[in-house]
N, C-alpha and C positions, 0 to 999 in steps of 0.2 A: 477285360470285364468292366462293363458299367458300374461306377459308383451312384451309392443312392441315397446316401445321408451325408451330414457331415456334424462331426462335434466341436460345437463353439466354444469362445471360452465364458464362463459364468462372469465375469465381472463386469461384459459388454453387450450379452446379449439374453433377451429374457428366451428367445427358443435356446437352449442350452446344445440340444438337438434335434437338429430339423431332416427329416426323410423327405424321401418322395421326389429326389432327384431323377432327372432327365435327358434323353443325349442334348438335349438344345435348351441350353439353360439362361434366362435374360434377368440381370438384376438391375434395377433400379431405385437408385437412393441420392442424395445431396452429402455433398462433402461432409465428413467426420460421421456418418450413420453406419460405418463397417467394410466398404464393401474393400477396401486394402487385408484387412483381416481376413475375410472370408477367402481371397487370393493366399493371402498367407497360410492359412489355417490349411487349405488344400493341398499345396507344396508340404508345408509341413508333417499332413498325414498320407500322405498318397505316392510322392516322390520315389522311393523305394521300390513301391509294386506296378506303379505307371510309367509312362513318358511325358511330365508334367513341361509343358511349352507355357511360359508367363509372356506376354507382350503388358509393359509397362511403360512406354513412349520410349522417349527418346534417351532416356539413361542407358537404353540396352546397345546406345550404339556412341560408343567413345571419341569424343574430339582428338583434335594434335594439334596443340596450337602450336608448337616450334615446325612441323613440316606444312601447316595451312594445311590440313587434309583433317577427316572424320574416318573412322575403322574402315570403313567399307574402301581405302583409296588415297592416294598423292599426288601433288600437282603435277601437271606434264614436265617432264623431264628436257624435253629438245626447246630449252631457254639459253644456249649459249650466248645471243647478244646479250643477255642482263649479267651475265658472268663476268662481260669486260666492263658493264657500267659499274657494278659492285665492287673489281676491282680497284677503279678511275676511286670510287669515294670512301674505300680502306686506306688508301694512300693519302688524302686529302685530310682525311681526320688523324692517323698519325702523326701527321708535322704537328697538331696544335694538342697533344694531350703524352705525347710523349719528352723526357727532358731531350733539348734543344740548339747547340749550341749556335747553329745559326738564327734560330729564335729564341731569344734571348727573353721574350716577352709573351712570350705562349700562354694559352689558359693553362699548362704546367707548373710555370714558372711561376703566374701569379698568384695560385692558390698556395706553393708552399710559400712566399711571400707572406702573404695574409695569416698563412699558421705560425710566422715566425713572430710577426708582430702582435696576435692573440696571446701567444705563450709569455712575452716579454710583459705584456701589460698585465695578465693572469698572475705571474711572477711576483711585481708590485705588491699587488693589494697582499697576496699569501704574506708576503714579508714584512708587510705594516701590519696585518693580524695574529701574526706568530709576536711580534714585538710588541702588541698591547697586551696581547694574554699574558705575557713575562712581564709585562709593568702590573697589571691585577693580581697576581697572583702573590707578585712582590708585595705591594701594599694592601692589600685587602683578601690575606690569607683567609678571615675568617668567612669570608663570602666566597671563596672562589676554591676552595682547599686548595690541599698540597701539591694536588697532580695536573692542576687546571694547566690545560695547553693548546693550541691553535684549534683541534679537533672540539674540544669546549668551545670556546670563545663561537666557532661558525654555527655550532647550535646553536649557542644564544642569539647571533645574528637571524638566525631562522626563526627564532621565540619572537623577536622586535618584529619580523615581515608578517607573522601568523598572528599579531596582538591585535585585536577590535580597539583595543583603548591605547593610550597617549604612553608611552615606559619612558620619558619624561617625568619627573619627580619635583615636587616644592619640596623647599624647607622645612614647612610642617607635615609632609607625607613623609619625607625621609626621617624625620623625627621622631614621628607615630610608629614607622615599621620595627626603626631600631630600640623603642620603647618594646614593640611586641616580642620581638629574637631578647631580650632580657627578662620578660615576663616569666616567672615565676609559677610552675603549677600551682592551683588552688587546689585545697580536696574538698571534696564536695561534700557539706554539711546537710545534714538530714531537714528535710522539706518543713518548714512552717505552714500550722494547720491553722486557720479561721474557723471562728464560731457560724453553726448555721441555727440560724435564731427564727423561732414564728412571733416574730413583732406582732402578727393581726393575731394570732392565738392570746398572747398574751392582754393585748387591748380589749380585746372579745371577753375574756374569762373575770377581767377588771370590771368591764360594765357589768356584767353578771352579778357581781360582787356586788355594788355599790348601788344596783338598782332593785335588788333583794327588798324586800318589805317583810318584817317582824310583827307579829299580833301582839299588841299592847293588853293589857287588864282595865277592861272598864273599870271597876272601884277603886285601884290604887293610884293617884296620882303623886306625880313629885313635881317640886318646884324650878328643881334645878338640874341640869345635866348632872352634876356632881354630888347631887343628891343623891338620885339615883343610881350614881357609881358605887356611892360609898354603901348602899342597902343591898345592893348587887352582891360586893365583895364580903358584908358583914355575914351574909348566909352561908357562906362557908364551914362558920365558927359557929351554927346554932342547928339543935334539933327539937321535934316535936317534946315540950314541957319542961323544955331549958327556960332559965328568966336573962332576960337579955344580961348582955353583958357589957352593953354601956349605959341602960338604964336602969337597972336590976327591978323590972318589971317583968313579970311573969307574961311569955308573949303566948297568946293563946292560938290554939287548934285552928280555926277563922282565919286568924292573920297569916298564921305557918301556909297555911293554901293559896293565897291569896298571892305572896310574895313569890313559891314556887310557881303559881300557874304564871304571873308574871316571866319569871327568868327562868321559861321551860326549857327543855331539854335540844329544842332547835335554836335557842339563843346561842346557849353554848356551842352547839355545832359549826352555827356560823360565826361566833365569835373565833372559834378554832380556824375554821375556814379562811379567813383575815387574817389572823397571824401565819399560816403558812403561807401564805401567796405572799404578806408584805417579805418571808424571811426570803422566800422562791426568788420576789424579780431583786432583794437585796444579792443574792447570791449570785445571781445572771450578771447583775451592775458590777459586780466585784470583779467576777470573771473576764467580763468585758474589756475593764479598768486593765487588766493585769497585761492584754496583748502588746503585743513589743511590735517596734518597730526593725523591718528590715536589716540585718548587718551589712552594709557595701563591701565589707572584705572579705565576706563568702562570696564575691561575684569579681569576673574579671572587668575592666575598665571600660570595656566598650558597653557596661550593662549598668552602670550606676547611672546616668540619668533616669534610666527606666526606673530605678530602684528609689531613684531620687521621689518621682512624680508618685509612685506606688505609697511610698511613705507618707507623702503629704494624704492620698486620698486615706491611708492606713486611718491616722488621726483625726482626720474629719467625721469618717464615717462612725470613729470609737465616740466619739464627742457626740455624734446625735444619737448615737445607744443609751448613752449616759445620761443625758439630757432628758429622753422618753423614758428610763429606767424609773429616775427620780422623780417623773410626773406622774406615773402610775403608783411611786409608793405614799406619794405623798396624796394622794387621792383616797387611796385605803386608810391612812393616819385617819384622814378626815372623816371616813365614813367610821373608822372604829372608834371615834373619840363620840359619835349618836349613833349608835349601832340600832335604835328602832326609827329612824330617820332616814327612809330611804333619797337616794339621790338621782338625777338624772345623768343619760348617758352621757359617758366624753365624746370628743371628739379630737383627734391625734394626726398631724400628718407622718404618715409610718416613714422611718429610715427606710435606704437600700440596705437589699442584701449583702452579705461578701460572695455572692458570686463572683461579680464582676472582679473585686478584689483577686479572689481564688482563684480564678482564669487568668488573669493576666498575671501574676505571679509563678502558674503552673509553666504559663509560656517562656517568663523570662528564668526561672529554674531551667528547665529545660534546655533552655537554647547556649545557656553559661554551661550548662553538665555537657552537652556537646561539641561546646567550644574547647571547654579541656581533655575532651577526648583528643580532639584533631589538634593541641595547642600544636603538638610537633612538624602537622603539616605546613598548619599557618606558618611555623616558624620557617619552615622550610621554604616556600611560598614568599614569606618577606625579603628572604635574603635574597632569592631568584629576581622578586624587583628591583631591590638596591642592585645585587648586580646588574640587571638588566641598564637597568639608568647610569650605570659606570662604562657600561662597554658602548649604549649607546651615544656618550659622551666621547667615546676615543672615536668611535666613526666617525663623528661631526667634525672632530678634529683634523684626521685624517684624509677627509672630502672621500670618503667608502663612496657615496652614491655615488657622484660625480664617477669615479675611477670605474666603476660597476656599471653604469651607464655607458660608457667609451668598449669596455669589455662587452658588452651586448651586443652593441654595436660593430664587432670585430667579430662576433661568433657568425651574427646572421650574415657579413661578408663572408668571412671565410665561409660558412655551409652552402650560402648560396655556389660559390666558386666550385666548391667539393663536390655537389649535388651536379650542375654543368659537368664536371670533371666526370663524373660515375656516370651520369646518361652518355655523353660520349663513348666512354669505355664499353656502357653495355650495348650501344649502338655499333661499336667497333665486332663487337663480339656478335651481334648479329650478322652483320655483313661478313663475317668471317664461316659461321655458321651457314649462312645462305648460299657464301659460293662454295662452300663444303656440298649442301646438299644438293645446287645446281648443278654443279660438276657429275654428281653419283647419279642423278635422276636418270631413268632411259623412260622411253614411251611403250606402254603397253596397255593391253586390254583382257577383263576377263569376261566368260560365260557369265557367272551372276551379276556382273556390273551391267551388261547389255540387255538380261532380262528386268531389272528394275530400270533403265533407260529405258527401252520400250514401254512401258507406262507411263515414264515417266515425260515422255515426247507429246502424248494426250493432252498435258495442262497448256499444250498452246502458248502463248504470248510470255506465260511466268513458266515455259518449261526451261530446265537445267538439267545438264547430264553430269554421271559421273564419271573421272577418269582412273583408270588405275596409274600406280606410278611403282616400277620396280625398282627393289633396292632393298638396304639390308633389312628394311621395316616391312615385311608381306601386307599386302591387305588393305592399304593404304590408299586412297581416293580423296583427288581433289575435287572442287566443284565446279563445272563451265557453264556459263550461257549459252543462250541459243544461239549465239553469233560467234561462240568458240573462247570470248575472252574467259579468264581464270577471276573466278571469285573468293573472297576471302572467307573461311568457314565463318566467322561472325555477322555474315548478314546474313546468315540461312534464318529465313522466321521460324516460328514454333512450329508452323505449319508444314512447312516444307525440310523441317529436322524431322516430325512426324510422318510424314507422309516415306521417306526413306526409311525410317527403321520400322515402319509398319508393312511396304516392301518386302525388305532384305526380312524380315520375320516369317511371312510368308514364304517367300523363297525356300529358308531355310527348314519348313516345317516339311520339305521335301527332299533333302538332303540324304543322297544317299548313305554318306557316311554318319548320320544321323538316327541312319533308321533301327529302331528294334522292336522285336515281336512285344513286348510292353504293350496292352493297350495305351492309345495317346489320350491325354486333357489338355486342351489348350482352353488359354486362359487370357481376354482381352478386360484389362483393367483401365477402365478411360481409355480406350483408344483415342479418341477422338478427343483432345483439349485444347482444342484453338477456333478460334473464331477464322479463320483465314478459307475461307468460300473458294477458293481456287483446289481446294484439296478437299472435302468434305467429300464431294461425289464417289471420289476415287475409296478412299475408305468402307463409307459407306454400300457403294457396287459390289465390291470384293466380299466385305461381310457377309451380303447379301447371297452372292456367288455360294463363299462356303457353306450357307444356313444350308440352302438349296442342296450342294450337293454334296455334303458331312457323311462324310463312307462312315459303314459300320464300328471300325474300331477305333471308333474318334468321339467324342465328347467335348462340349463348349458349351463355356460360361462366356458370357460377356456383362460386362459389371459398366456402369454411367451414371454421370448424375446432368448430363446434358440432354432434356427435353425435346430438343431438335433431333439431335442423334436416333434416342428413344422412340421418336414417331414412325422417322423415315426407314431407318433399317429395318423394322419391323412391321414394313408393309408385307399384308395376306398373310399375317402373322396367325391369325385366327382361322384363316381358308383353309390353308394348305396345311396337313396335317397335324392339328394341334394335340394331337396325343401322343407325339413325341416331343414336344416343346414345353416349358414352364417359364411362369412370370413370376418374380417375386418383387416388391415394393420394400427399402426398408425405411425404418422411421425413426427418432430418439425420442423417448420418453424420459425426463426424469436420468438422463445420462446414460442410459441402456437404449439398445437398438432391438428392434420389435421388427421380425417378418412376417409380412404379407404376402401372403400368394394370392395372384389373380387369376380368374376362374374363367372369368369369363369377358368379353368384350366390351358389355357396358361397365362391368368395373375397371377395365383401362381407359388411361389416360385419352384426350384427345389433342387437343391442341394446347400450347405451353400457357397461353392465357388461360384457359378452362382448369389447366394443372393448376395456375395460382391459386383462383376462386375456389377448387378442391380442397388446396395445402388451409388457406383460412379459413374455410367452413371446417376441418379438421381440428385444429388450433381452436377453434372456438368451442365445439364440442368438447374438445381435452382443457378449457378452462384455463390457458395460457395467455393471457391478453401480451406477456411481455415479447412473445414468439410472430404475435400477430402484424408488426408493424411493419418487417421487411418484404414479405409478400403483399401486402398493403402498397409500401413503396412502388415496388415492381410493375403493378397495375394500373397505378393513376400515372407509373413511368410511362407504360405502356399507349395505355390509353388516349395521355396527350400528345404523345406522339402522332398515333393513330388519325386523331382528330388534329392537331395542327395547332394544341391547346399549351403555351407557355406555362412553367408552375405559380406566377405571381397572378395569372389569369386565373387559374385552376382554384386554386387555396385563395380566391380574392375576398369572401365571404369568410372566415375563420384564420386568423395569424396563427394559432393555436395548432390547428389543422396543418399546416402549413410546416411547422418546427417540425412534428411529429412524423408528416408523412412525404414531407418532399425530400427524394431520394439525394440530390445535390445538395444538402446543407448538411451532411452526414460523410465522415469519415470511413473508411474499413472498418477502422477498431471502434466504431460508436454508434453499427446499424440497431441499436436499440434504444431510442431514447427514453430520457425519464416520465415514465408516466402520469406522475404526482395522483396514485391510487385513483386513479380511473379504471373502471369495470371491463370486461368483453365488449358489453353490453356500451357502454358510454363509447367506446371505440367504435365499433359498427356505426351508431346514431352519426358519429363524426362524416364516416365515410358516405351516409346515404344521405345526410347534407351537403356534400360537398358535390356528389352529382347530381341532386336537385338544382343545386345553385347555379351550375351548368348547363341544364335541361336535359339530363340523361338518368332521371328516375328510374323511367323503364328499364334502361339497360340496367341497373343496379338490382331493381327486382328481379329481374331476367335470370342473372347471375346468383344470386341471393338466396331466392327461395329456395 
């Protein structure tokens, strides 16, 4: 029974499920758009109730590289003369890899030779580095503990080869570190806060003050500021039809008005207003006055400069607080001492803030609180450099490099010897192997070996046959030329690896002991993946053969993303009875694979340049400019080829052009260059300058429109 759908999986494909299958089924898509899956996906669901036949190139058909043969076959057997040359050179290479007592000097001899003098000089150094780590250990317990021993000591010598910097020490480095391994936790003292002060607020509210104007009494005059004060203050002490009380004149009703309207009720206010702002910036200046300077011995020693510099600006900046504190009171003194005498504005160069102060002190807090967090690491850290500077003092003593250097030198002799030694041996064991399997070979032939040589006799000049070779391995086929000699399974091209398992797959899709009442699916997954023109016909015929005459309980898919392939095999694709055939195209969007069924003839493909121009007017439509540049490539590939047109020729109008679309200044991994946010749109304008500049406009509209 014909299958007619198939279920995909959702994370690959927007048809989830696609119907409407057909005994002659063609898919076409570009590498990574499905079509391995949709193979898979049908073995998957179908294997059970069908006879699923996959053809997947040449994986379905196994090398031998220890017999030089491929599944299907092994090399001819009637090799006796090579059996006594293999002999002649098993004998030849024993004398020089086995020990020897008539060779005395063998590559046997020499290499244990060279192990014996690697080991002695290896010996050496171990026993001058076991004897330094017991002198550190001895004297410098406290760097090295109690258990320090050779296996220590080669670490450290690994610490000195993996150091970016000098493990070398001065006198004032080694003095500093062992200052820090005695350092003393500090406990961290709680943050000192700074005033945050509106210096221009307060200048601001001063001129305010001081430029105030008070409404005088036309009729009373005084002579003197202090005249004034004194009549000011005497109203205190009197009311309406009191007699004065320092001239015991009765002050009349007139005068009592006269004085009040004078020292109205906004005098007082602003006289109040003055005393609390002189007491305000007195209180701000005190404040000011009171801030301390830094303690250096809440901080560890690597931060007192910092603390140093921080101080000085501490005092400086308190001093110009202090300094503009006392110019703005003494400014109100002077406006309260003629409070109907207004003044003009100041003018003040304002202090910095304590930001700055407060930032760099949050940093150096900071940076001190997590130094005493790590103090322990530090510590530990120091004494790893003093050691380090001790042990690498006993190497310098010792001449380690030197000794190290002669041992390097011993190792790549000896490996090289060893390596020589092992190719030998494993050359030994081939020719031992070889005349094992020469000896066993017989000559023989089978049925299915002669009907895939008969085809394969048609490729003429590059035909090669197979041989069977009997023996305890069935099945086994070497490969010959057409003049008989034996070739080695590793020059078989892609081509002619394909072309046998595509063969032998045929073959066996008729296999007697193969056959079952199953309906069959065969399934050609890339047949065709090589460029090698001597075999393409052959493939291609055959397919063709099968379309043609696909019996009833058979069904085929053929899945490509080769264009050539695509054209050819499916000539009269559309003549001869296309309502038993289906096209499907697949595509990626957005990372999912999108099927297209094609319906009808002008929506198939024509020719593989016409596919380009398809593939990019698609891409353009989907709004992809980054997709656009490799089909782009492929065409001005093409094209110059076509015309005779070098790319420095091609791209000679536009360098830019040129980066983006000439196919040779691109890697595999890099066929998408960087755009630098150019449009579809700015991409095409590229392309249809670049065949103006050539004189092939037309052809470009041709294609284009």
């Amino acid at each position: 029974m014909m299958i007619t759908e198939l279920q995909l999986p959702s994370d690959r494909f927007f048809n989830t499920t696609y119907r409407g299958l057909k005994q002659k089924n063609f898919i076409y898509g570009k590498n990574g758009t499905g079509k391995s899956t949709i193979t898979q996906t049908i073995f998957d669901s179908f294997h059970a109730t069908h006879d699923v036949r996959i053809f997947q190139g040449f994986d379905s058909v196994a090398e031998n590289s220890v017999l030089n043969a491929i599944s299907l076959g092994k090399e001819n057997a009637s090799i006796q003369p090579q059996i006594d040359q293999v002999s002649l050179e098993i004998s030849e290479l024993e004398k020089d890899i086995i020990a020897n007592e008539s060779k005395p000097d063998n590559l046997y001899a020499r290499c244990q030779a060279k192990e014996k003098e690697y080991e002695e000089q290896n010996k050496s150094i171990k026993d001058n580095c076991r004897s330094s780590a017991s002198k550190l250990k001895r004297e410098h317990t406290d760097l090295t503990g109690v258990n320090y021993d050779i296996r220590d000591f080669k670490k450290d010598i690994e610490s000195i080869d993996k150091s970016v910097t000098n493990v070398s020490l001065s006198n004032t480095e080694t003095e500093q570190l062992q200052q820090l391994i005695n350092q003393e936790e500090i406990k961290n003292e709680s943050k000192q806060s700074f005033p945050n002060i509106d210096v221009s607020g307060f200048l601001k509210a001063t001129n305010e003050i001081i430029t105030t104007e008070l409404a005088k009494s036309i009729i009373l005059e005084f002579s003197t500021i202090e005249e004034q004060n004194w009549v000011r203050q005497g109203m205190n002490y009197h009311e309406k039809g009191d007699v004065c009380k320092f001239c015991n004149n009765p002050i009349s009703v007139q005068r009592l008005e006269q004085l009040n309207h004078f020292f109205s009720d906004n005098v007082k206010k602003f006289e109040i207003r003055l005393s609390h702002a002189i007491e305000l910036l007195k209180t701000q200046r005190d404040e000011i006055s009171k801030i301390k300077s830094i303690n250096p011995s809440h901080f560890y020693p690597e931060y007192h400069n910092q603390i140093s510099d921080l101080n000085t600006s501490i005092l400086k900046l308190t001093k110009s607080y202090v300094y503009f504190l006392d110019f703005l009171i003494e400014t109100l003194n002077i406006r309260n001492s003629d409070i109907f005498t207004a003044m003009p504005e100041i003018d003040y160069e304002l202090p910095d803030s304590f930001d700055s102060i407060t930032k760099q002190y949050d940093k150096v807090y900071e940076e001190n609180r997590r130094f005493g967090q790590d103090l322990s690491n530090k510590k530990e850290n120091a004494k790893k450099r003093l050691r380090l500077n001790l042990v690498n003092g006993e190497l310098s003593k010792n001449e380690y490099s030197q000794k190290l250097s002669r041992l390097n030198e011993l190792d790549i002799e000896k490996n090289r010897l060893a390596e020589e030694l092992q190719t030998n041996q494993n050359n030994l064991l081939t020719l031992r192997k070889q005349k094992y399997d020469l000896i066993s070979q017989t000559v023989d032939e089978s049925i299915a070996a002669e009907i895939i040589n008969k085809t394969l006799r048609s490729l003429g000049n590059h035909s090669f046959q197979l041989a069977l070779v009997s023996g305890e391995q069935k099945g086994q086929y070497t490969i010959k030329n057409i003049d008989g000699s034996t070739r080695n399974v590793d020059t078989l091209s892609t081509g002619e690896k394909n072309i046998v398992s595509f063969l032998w797959f045929l073959a066996d899709l008729d296999n007697p002991s193969k056959i079952s009442e199953k309906p069959q699916i065969i399934v050609f997954d890339d047949p065709m993946n090589s460029n090698d023109d001597t075999t393409q016909y052959l493939i291609i015929s055959y397919l063709q053969d099968l379309i043609n005459n696909l019996s009833e309980n058979r069904q085929l898919f053929i899945l490509t993303h080769n264009i050539h392939f695509y054209l050819n095999v499916r000539y009269d694709w559309w003549r001869k009875a296309p309502s038993t055939k289906l096209t499907l195209h697949l595509k990626k969007i957005n990372g999912k694979s999108k099927i297209d069924p094609i319906e009808t003839q002008n929506e198939d493909l024509k020719t593989s340049y016409d596919a380009l121009w398809t593939e990019l007017r698609w891409l353009y439509q989907q709004d992809k400019p980054n997709f656009m540049l490799n089909p782009i490539r492929r065409i001005f590939e093409t094209f110059s080829k076509f015309n005779n047109i070098s790319p420095s020729v091609l791209f000679k109008s536009d360098v830019e052009a040129k980066k983006l679309f000439d196919v040779n200044s691109h890697s595999i991994d890099d066929l998408e260059a960087e755009l630098n946010g150019k449009t579809k749109e700015d991409i095409i304008s590229k392309v249809s300058e670049i065949f103006r500049s050539n004189n092939a406009q037309s052809h470009f509209e041709k294609y284009w429109s």
